[in-house]
VORO-787515 format. One record per residue (C-alpha): residue number from 0; x, y, z. Coordinates in Angstrom, 2 decimals, always signed. Example, Ala and Ser with C-alpha at 12.3 -4.5 7.8 and 13.67 -1.06 7.14 Angstrom:
2
PT   marza        px        py        pz
PT       0    +12.30     -4.50     +7.80
PT       1    +13.67     -1.06     +7.14
END
This chain:
527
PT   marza        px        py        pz
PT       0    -87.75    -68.62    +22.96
PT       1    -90.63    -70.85    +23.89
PT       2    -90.28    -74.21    +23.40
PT       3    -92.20    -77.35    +22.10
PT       4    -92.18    -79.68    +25.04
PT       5    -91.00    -79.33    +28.40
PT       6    -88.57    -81.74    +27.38
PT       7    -86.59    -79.51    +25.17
PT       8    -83.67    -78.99    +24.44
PT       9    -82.70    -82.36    +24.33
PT      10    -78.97    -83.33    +24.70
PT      11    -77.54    -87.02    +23.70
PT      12    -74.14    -87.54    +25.19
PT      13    -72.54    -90.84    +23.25
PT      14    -69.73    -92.37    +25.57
PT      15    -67.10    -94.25    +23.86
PT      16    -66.04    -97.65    +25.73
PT      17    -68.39    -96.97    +28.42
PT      18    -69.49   -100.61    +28.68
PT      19    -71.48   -102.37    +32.06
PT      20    -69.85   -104.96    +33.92
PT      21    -71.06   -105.69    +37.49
PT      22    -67.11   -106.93    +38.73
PT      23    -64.95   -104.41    +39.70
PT      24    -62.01   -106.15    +39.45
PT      25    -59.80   -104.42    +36.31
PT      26    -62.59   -102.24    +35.37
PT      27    -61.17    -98.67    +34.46
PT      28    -64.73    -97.30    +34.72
PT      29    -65.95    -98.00    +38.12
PT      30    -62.37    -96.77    +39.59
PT      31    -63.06    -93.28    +38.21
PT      32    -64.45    -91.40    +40.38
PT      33    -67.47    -90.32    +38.04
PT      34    -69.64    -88.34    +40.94
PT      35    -72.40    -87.04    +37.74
PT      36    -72.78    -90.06    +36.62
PT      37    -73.35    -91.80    +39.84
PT      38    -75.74    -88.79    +40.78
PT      39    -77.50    -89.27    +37.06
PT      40    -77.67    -92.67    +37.26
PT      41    -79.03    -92.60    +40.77
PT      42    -82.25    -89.81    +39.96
PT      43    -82.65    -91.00    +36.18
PT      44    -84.14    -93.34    +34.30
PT      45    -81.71    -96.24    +33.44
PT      46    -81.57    -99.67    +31.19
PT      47    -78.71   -101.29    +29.64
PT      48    -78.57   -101.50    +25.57
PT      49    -77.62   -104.53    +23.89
PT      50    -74.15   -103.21    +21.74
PT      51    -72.63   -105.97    +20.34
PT      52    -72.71   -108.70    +17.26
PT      53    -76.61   -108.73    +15.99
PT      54    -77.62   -105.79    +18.20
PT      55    -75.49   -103.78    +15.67
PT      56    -75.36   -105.59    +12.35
PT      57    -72.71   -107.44    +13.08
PT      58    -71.66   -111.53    +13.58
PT      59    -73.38   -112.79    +16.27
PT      60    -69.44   -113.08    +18.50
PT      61    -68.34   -110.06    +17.11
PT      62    -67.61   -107.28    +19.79
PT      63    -69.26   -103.40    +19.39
PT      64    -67.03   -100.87    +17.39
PT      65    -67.64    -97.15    +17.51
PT      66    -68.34    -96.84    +13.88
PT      67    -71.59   -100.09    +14.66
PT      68    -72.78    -98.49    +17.62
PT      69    -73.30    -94.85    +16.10
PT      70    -74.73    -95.97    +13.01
PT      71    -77.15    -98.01    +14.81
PT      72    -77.78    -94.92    +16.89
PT      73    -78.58    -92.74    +13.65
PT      74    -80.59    -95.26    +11.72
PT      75    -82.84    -96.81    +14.29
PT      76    -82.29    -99.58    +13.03
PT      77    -79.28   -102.82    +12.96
PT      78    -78.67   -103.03     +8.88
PT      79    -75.19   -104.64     +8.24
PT      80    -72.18   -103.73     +8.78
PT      81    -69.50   -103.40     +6.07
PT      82    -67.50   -106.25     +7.28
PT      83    -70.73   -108.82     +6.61
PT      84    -70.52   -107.53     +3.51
PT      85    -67.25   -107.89     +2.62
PT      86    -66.79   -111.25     +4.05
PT      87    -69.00   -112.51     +1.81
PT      88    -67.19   -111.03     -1.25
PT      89    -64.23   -112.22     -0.26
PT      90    -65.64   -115.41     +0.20
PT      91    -67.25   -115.82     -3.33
PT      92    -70.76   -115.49     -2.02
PT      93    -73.41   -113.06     -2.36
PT      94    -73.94   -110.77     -5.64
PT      95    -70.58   -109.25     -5.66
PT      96    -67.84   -111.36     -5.21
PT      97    -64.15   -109.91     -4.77
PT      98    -62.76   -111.26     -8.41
PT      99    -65.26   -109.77    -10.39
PT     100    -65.22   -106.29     -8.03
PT     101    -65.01   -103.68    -11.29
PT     102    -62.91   -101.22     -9.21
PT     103    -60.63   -103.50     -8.27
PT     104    -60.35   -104.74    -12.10
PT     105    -59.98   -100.67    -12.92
PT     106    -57.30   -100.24    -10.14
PT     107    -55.11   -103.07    -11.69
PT     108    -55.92   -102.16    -15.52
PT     109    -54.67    -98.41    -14.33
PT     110    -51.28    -99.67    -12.54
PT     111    -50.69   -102.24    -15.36
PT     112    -51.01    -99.74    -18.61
PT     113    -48.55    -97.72    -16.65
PT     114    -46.17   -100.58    -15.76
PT     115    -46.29    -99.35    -12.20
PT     116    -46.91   -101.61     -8.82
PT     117    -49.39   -101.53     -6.74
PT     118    -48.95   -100.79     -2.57
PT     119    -51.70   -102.70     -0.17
PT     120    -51.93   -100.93     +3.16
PT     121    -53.80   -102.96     +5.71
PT     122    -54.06   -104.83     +9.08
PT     123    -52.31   -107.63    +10.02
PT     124    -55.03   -109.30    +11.82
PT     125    -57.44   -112.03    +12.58
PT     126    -59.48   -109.95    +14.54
PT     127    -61.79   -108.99    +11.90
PT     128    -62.84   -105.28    +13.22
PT     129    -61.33   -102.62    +11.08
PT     130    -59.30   -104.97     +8.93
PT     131    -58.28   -108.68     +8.42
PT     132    -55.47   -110.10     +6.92
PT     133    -57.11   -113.05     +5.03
PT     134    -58.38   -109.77     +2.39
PT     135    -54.75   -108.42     +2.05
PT     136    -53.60   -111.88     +1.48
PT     137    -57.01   -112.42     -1.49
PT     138    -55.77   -109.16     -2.83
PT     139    -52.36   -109.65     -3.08
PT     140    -52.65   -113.17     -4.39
PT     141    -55.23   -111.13     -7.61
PT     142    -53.53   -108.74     -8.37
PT     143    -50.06   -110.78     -8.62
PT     144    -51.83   -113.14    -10.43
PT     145    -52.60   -110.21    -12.90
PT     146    -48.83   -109.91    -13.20
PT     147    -48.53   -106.72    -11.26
PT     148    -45.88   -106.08     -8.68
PT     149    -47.52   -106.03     -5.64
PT     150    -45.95   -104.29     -2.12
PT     151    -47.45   -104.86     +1.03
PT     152    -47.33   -102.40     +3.73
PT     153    -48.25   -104.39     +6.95
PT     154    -49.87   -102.72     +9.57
PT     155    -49.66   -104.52    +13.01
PT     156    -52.93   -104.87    +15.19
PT     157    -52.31   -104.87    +18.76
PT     158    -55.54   -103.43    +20.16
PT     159    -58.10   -106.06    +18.36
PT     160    -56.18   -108.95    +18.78
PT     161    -53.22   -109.91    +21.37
PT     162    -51.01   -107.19    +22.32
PT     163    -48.37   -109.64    +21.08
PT     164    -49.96   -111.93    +18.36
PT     165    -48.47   -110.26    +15.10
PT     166    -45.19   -111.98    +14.93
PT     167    -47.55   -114.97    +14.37
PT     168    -50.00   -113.49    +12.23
PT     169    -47.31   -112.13    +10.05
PT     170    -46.08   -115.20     +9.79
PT     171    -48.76   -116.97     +8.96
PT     172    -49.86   -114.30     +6.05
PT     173    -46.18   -114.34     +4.48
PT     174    -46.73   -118.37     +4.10
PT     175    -50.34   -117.66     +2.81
PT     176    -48.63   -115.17     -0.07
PT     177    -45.81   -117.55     -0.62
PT     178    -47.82   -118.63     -4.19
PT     179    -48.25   -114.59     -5.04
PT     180    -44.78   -114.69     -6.99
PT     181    -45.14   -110.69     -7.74
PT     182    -46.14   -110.02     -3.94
PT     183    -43.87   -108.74     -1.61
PT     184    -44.00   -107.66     +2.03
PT     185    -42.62   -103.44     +1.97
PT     186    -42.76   -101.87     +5.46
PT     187    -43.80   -103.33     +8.69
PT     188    -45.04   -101.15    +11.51
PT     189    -47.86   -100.45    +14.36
PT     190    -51.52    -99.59    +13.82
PT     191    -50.94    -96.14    +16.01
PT     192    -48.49    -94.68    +13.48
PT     193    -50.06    -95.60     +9.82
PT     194    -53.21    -95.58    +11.71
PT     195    -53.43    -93.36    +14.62
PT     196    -56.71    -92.78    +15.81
PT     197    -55.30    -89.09    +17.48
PT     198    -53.37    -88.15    +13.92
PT     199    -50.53    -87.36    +15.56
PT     200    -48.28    -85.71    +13.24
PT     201    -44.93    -87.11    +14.09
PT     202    -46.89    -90.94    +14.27
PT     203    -48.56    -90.53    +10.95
PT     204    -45.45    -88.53     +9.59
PT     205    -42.68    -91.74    +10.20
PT     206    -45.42    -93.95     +8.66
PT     207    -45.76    -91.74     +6.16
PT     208    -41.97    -91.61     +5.20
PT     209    -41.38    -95.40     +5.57
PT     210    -44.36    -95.88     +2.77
PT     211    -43.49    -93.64     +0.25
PT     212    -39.54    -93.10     +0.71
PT     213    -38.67    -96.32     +2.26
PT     214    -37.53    -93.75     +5.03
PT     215    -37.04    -95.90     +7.96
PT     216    -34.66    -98.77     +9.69
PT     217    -33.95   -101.39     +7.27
PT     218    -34.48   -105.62     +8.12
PT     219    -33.99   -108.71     +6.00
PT     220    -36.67   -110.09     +7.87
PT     221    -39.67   -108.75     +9.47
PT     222    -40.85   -111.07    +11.85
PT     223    -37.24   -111.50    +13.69
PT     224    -37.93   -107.53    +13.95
PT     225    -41.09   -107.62    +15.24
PT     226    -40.08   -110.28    +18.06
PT     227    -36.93   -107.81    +18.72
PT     228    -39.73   -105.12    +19.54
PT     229    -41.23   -107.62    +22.01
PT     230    -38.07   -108.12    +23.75
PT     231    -38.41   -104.26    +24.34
PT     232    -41.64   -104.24    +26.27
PT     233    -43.58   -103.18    +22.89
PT     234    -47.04   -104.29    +21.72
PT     235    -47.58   -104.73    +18.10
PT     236    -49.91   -101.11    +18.04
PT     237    -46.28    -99.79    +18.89
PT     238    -43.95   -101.17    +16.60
PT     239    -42.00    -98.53    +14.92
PT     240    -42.16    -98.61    +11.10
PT     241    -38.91   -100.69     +9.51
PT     242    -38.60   -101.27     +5.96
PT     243    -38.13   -104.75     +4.36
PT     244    -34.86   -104.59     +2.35
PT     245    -35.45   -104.39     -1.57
PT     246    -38.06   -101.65     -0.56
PT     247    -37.71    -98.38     -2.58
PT     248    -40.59    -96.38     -1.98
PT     249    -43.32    -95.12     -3.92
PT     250    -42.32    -94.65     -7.63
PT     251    -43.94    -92.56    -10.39
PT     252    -47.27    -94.32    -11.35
PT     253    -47.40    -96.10     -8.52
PT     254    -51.02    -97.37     -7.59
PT     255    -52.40    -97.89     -3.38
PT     256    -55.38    -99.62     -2.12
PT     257    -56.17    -99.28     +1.54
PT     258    -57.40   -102.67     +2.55
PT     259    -59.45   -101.54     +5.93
PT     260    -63.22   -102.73     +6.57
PT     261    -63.38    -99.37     +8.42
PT     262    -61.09    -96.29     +6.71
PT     263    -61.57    -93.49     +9.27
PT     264    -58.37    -94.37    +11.41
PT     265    -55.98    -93.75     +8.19
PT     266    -57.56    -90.33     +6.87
PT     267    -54.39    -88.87     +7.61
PT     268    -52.55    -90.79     +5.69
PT     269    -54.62    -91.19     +2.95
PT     270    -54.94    -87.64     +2.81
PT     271    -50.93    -87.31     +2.49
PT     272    -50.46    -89.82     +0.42
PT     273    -53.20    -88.26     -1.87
PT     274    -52.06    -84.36     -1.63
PT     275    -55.11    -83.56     +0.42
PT     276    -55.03    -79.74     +1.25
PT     277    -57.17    -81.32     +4.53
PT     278    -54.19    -82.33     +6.32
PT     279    -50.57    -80.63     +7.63
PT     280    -48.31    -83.15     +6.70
PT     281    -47.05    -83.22     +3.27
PT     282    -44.73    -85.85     +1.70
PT     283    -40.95    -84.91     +1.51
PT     284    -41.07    -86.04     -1.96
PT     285    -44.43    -86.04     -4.01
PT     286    -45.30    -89.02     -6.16
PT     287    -47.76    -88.65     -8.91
PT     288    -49.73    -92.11     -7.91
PT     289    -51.94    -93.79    -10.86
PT     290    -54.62    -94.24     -8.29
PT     291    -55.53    -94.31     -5.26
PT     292    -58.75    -96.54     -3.64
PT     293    -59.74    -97.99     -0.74
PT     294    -61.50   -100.73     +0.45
PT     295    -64.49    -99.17     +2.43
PT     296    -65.54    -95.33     +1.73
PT     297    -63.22    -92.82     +3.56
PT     298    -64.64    -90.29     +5.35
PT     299    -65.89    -86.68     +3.86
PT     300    -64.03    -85.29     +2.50
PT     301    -61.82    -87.72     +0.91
PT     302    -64.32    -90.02     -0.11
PT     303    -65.35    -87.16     -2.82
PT     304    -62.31    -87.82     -4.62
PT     305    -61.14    -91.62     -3.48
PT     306    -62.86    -94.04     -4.96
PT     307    -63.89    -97.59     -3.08
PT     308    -64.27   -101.12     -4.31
PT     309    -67.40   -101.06     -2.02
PT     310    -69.77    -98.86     -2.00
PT     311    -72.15    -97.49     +1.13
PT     312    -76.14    -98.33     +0.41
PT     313    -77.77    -94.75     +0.57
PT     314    -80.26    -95.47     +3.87
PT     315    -83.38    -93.20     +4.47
PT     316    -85.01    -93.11     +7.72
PT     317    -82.59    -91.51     +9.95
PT     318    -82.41    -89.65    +13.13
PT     319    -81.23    -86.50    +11.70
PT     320    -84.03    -87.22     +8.26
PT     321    -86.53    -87.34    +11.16
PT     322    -85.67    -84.48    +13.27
PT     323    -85.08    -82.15    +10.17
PT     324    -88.71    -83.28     +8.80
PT     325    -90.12    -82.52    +12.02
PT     326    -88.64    -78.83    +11.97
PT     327    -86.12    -78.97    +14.67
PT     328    -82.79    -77.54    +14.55
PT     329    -80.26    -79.95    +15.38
PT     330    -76.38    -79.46    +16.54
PT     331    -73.93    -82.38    +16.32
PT     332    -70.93    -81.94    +18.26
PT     333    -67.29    -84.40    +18.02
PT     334    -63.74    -84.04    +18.59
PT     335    -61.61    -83.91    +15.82
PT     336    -59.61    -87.42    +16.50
PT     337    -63.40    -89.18    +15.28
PT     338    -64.79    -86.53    +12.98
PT     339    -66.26    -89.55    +10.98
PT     340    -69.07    -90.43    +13.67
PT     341    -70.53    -87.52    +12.93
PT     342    -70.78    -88.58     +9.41
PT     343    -73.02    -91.85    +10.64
PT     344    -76.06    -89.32    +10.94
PT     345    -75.34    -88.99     +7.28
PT     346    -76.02    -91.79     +6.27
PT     347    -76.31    -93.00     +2.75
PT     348    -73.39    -90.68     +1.58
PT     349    -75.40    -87.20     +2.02
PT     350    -72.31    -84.66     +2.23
PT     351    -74.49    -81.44     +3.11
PT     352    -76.81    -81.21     +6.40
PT     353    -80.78    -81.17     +6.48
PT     354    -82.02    -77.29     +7.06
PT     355    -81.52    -76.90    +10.60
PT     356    -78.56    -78.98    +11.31
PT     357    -75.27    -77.65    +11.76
PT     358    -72.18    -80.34    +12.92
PT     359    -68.75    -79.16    +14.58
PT     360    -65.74    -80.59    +15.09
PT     361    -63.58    -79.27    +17.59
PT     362    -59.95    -79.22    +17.57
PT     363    -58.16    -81.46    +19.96
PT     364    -55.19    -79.18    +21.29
PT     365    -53.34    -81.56    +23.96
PT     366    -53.73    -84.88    +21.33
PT     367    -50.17    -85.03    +21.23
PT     368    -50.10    -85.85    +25.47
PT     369    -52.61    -87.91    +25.42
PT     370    -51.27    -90.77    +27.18
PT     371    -50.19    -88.44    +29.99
PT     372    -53.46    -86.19    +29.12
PT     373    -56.39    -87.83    +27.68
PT     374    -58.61    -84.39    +27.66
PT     375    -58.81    -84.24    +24.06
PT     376    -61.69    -81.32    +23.01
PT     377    -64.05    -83.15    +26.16
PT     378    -64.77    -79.78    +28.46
PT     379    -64.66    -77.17    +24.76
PT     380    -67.50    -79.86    +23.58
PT     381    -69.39    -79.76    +26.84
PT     382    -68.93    -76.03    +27.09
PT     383    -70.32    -75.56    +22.98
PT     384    -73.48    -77.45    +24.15
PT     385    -74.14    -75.02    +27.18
PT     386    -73.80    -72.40    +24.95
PT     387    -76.18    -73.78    +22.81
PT     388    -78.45    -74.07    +25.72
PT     389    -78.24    -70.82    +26.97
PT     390    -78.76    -69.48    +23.59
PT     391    -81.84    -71.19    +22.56
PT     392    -80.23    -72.20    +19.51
PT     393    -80.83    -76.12    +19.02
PT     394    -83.64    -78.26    +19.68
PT     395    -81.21    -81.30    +20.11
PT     396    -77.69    -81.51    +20.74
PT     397    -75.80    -84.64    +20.46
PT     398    -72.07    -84.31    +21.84
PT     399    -69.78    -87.29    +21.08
PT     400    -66.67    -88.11    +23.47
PT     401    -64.16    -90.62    +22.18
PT     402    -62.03    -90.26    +24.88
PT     403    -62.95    -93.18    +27.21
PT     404    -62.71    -95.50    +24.17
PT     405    -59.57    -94.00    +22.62
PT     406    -57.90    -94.65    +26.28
PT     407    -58.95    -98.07    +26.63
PT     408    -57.75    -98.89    +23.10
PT     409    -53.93    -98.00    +24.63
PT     410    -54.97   -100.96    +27.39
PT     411    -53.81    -98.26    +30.27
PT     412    -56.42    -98.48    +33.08
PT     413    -54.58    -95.97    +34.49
PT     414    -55.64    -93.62    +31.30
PT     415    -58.85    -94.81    +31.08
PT     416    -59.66    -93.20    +34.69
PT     417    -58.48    -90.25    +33.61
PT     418    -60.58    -90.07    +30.89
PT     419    -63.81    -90.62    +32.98
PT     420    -62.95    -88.36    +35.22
PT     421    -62.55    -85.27    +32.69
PT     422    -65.89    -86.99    +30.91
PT     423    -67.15    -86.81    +33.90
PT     424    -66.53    -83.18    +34.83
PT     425    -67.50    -82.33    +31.17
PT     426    -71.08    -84.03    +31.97
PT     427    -71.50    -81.87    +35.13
PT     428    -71.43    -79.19    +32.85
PT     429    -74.12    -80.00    +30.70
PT     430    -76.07    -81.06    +34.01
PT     431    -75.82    -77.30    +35.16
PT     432    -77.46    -76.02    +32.42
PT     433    -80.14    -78.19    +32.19
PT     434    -80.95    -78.24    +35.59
PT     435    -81.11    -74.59    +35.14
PT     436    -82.83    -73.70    +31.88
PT     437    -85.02    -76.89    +31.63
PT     438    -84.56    -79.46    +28.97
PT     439    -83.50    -83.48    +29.10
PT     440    -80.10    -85.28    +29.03
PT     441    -79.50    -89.02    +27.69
PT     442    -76.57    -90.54    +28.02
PT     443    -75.08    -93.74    +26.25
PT     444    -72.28    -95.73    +25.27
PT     445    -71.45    -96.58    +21.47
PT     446    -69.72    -99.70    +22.68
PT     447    -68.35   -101.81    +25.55
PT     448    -64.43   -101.79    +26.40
PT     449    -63.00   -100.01    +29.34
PT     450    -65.50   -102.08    +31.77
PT     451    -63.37   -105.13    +31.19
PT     452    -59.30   -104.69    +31.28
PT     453    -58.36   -107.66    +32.92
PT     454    -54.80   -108.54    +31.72
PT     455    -53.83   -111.31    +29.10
PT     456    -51.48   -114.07    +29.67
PT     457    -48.35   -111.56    +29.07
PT     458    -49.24   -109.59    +31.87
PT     459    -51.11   -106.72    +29.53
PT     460    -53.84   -104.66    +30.26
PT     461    -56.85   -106.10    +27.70
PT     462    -57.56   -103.30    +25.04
PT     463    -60.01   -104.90    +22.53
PT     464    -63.53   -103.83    +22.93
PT     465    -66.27   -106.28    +24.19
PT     466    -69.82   -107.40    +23.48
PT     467    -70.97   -105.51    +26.79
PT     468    -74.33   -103.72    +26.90
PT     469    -73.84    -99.95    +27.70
PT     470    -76.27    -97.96    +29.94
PT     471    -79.42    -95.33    +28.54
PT     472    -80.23    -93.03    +30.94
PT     473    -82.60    -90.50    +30.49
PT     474    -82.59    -87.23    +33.19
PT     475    -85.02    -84.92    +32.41
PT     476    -88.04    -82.84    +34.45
PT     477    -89.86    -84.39    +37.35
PT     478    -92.84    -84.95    +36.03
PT     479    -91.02    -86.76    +33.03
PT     480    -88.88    -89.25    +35.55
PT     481    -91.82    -89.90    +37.95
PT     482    -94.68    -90.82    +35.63
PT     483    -92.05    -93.48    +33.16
PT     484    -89.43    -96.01    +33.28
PT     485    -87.18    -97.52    +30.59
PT     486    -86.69   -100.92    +29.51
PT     487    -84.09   -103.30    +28.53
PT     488    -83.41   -102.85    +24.64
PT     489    -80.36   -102.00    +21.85
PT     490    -78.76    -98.97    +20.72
PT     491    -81.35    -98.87    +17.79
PT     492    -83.81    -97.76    +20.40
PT     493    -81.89    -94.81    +21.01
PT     494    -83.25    -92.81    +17.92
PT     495    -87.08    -93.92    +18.50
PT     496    -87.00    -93.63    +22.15
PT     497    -85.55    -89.71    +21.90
PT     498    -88.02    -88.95    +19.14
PT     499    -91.07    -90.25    +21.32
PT     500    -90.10    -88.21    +24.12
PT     501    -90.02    -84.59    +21.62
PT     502    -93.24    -86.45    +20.17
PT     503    -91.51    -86.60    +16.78
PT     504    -93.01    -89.39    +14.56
PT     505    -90.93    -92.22    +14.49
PT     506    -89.82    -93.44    +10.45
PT     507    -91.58    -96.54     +8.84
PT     508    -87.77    -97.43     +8.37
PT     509    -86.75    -97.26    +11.88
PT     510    -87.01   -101.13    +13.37
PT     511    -85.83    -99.90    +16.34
PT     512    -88.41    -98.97    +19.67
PT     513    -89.09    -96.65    +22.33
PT     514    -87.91    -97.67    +25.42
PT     515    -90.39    -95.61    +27.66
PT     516    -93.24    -97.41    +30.02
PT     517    -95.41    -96.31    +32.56
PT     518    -94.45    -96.70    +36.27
PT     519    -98.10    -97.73    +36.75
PT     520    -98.83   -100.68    +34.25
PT     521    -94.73   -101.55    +33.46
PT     522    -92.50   -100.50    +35.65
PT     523    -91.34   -104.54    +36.35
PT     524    -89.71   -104.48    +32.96
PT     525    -87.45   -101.56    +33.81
PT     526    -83.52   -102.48    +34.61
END
């Protein structure tokens, strides 16, 4: 088939955690022995992309998530993140402040005509990322304040904030609930079993059971407990789910609210606790639940039947709006432990694909050996998009790999090489093919972390991600790589920069730029 440009196909590789930082010293990346990437980084054209706080919609300190980084990549643009947003509800400003949030007053009308209670599942955290405490304390304090019996299922941080910080932040949120006289703390336990980014099933499955049959060790107190788990070498991600005693379980027109500022990480267990046929574990004992919402949308397909306090803003503009107006057939490849970035290119809450764009999510058969293992789907992806290649099939291919990021999150250098290396390998392979058949390669990172593990005061490995910038590079024909450069910008000049180079008009919407100069006039700009 012949194509448009000698530039086609065009494949974007988005690298999880693959931040830039010059030291060496406890940086997972640049002890993996990454020979592509070297060799690409070496013959390509390279920047560095701004993929923290503003860059991506978020506070100007805040550090780049996955979730900012690949919306920023499919908008071409930095709107807000959720979090801004919600902050400002939370703290009475704005248009839409928390106490007058209708489906929050429709949650707590439904539990209270029932006379059931309502659970809060959320983080235990300062950090601010995919949850914060201070909301789970605002919430709590409403709806007991409505007279509702409120339980609250706190999930431990661990990767966001210290590895050891939660006995504190517990604490401090049980004194900041003390006034809630109809709020009580339920279950305590680690962010990698209610929310495990791999959805383990025996993780998910004990969090599961401690939430909704109070199936789990019992304390009087949960913050002795949690400093007991210290003792043991544990972070707080770890800490095995223990009920509080007085805990039941979920009862018969029983209400939930999942207090997260990003939902993807508990889709499994929201999709248990709802009786989602999309999921393989199944609660021992079913519980017809009032309702069910969450803070933030879930991903597709829960989000068709979950409601959310907030809604998302439907956004035009996109990368994939773009591409699909322009007539070219686009493939969007993830694993299936971060199905959800695939839903940032559908943006706006579209649930069905432009003509011409198909998305896959490919299973993830070693998840459950990850930390010995962190593979994941990495060299099935890789092999998908040389297929795709060498059928002529797809004008652009983007292939997301969440493995670097999801190792660094664990705060295992160790792991994290690993990771690079099989990323690595599964980068060689798309190489091959383009090489061979013709056609251009970009590579990026969503969002700093792995770069920088240098250990905290305890002695552990640093797992949080960072405000790094992440490399662009751009490998391609000859003629392309001799005649330009690239200069310094932010991951919303991902989108414009890959539509100027398949000569694609860029969106009125898009704020975001093309990256490309010419050796001859601006090469001095070029990183």
């Amino acid at each position: 088939m012949a194509r448009a440009t000698s530039t086609e196909p065009v494949v974007l590789a988005i690298l999880d955690g693959w931040g830039n930082r010059a030291e060496t010293e406890a940086n997972a990346i640049a002890t993996a022995k990454t020979p592509i990437f070297n060799r690409l980084a070496a013959r390509g054209l390279r920047t560095m992309l701004a993929a923290g706080g503003e860059a991506v919609g978020l506070a100007p300190d805040q550090p780049g998530n996955v979730e900012a980084g690949h919306r920023a990549i499919g908008l071409g643009r930095t709107e807000p993140q959720f979090a801004v947003r919600i902050n400002a509800a939370f703290a009475g400003d704005g248009n839409e402040p928390i106490t007058q949030n209708k489906a929050l007053q429709n949650l707590i009308l439904k539990a209270r005509s029932v006379g059931g209670a309502i659970h809060l599942v959320g983080l235990i955290s300062p950090a601010g990322v995919e949850g914060h405490q201070y909301h789970l304390a605002v919430l709590a304090a409403l709806m007991s304040h409505e007279n509702v019996q409120v339980w609250i299922h706190a999930i431990l941080d661990g990767e966001d904030a210290d590895a050891q910080s939660g006995a504190d932040c517990l604490g401090e949120f049980l004194n900041d609930i003390e006034g809630a006289k109809n709020a009580q703390l339920a279950t305590v336990m680690g962010r990698r079993y209610a929310f495990d980014r791999l959805q383990r099933e025996g993780q998910v499955g004990l969090a599961l059971k401690a939430i909704s049959e109070a199936g789990a060790v019992s304390v009087d107190y949960a913050v002795p407990y949690v400093a007991e788990c210290y003792e043991k070498g544990l972070c707080d991600a770890d800490i095995p789910p223990a009920i509080v005693s007085g805990y039941g379980g979920l009862r018969q027109d029983d209400a939930l609210l999942l207090a997260l500022l990003r939902a993807d990480g508990a889709t499994q267990l929201m999709a248990a606790l709802s009786g989602s046929p999309d999921t393989n574990i199944a609660l021992t004992h079913p519980v017809e639940l009032s309702a069910i919402y969450s803070l933030t949308p879930l991903a597709y397909p829960l989000r068709e039947t979950l409601p959310s306090l907030f809604d998302e803003t439907r956004l035009n503009g996109t990368l994939s709006e773009a591409l699909a107006a322009a007539g070219k057939r686009q493939l969007y490849l993830t694993d299936e432990v971060s199905p959800f970035a695939l839903g940032t290119y559908q943006l706006g809450g579209r649930p069905a694909p432009f003509e011409g764009e198909t998305h896959l999510v490919l299973p993830s058969p070693k998840r459950q050996q990850f930390e010995k293992k962190p593979e994941l789907a990495a060299l099935d992806l890789a092999n998908e998009a040389v297929s795709a290649v060498k059928a002529g099939s797809a004008d652009v291919i983007v292939v997301h790999m969440p493995n670097i990021g999801l190792a660094a999150r664990h705060g295992d250098p160790a792991l994290v090489k690993k990771a690079a290396e099989i990323v690595d390998k599964a980068l060689g392979k798309i190489t091959a093919i383009l090489e061979k058949r013709g056609g251009t390669l970009i590579i990026t990172g969503s969002h700093g972390n792995a770069e920088d593990m240098r250990p905290d005061e305890t002695g552990k490995a640093n797992a949080r991600n960072t405000r790094a910038a992440v490399p662009l590079i751009v490998d391609g024909p000859p003629a392309l790589l001799d005649a330009l450069a690239l200069k310094p910008g932010r991951l919303a000049d991902v989108a414009p920069t890959l539509l100027s180079l398949l000569q694609v008009p860029i969106p009125q919407e898009m704020t975001g730029s093309p990256l490309f100069v010419t050796n001859e006039t601006e090469a001095h700009e070029a990183v």
